[in-house]
N, C-alpha and C positions, 0 to 999 in steps of 0.2 A: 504494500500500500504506500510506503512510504516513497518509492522509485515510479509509483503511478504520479502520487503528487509533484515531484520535482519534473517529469514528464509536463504536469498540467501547467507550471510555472515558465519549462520553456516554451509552451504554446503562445501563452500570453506574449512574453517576450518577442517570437516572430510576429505576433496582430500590432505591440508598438514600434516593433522596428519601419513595420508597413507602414503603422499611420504616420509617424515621424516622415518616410521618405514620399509620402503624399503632400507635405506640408501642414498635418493636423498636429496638432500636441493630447497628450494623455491629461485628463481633467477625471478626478473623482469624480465617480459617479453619484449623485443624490440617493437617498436612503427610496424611493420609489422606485427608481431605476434599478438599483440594486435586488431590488426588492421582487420588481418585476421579473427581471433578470433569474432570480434563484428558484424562482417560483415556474419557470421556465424548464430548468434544467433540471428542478427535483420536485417534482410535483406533487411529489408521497408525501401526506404531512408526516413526518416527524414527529415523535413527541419523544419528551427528552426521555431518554434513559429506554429507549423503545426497542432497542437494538442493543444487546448486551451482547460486550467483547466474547464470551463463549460461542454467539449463534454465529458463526463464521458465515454459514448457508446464506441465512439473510442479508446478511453484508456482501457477499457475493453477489446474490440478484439483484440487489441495490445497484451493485457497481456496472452490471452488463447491463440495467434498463437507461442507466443516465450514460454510460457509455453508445449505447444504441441513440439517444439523442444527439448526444456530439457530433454521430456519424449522421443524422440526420439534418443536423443544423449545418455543419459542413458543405455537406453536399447540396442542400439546397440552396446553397450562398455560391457555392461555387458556378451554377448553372445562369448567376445573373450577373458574375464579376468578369472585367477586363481579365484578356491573357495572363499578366503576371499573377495578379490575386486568385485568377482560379487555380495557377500551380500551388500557392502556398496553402488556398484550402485544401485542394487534394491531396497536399503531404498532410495535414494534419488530419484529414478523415483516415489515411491510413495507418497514422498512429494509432488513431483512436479502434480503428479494426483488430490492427494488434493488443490493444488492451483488452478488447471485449473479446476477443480469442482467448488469451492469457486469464482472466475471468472467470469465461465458460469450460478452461481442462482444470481449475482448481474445482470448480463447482461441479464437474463427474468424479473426478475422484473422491472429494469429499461422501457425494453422493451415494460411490459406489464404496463405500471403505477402502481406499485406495489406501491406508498406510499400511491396511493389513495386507499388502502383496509388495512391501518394500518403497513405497511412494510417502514422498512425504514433500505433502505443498509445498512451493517456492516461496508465496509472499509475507512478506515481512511486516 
């Protein structure tokens, strides 16, 4: 989880590098925006402590349904941007493939008691 998040940091990084070499500058975002924004990309309410650190499985489906968004938001954006910017979404839809891959082999194994045949999840 941990290499997923610093993953999601360099995402951000190539969208301000882009906006930078468009002439925009990075502005926080308002608490709406934001708001709007998360409510977007995680639409499951939450409620605190809804998700304890044991139930791996949950946090797993978590991670491939808002991964499955990424790849959806990606790709939709990419279909309406200039040349350069649809390469850089298309690199980042295919990160975001590989994450929801990498996801979905933790979530069979777990699944299938994969530690009982020598497997033992990768993330951290």
């Amino acid at each position: 989880m941990k290499g997923l998040s610093e993953d999601e940091k360099e995402h951000a990084q190539i969208l301000t590098a882009e906006l930078k070499a468009l002439g925009g500058s990075v502005k926080a975002p308002s608490k709406e925006m934001l708001d709007k924004g998360l409510a977007e990309i995680f639409p499951e309410k939450i409620r605190k402590n809804s998700i304890e650190t044991k139930d791996a499985i949950s946090a797993l489906k978590l991670g491939i349904r808002t991964e499955q968004r990424s790849i959806d938001f990606y790709s939709k954006n990419a279909t309406k941007a200039d040349e350069k910017l649809k390469r850089i979404f298309n690199k980042l839809e295919k990160m975001e493939r590989g994450h929801k891959e990498m996801l979905e082999e933790n979530l069979k194994y777990l699944e299938d008691d994969g530690s009982w045949y020598g497997y033992v999840p990768f993330l951290d």
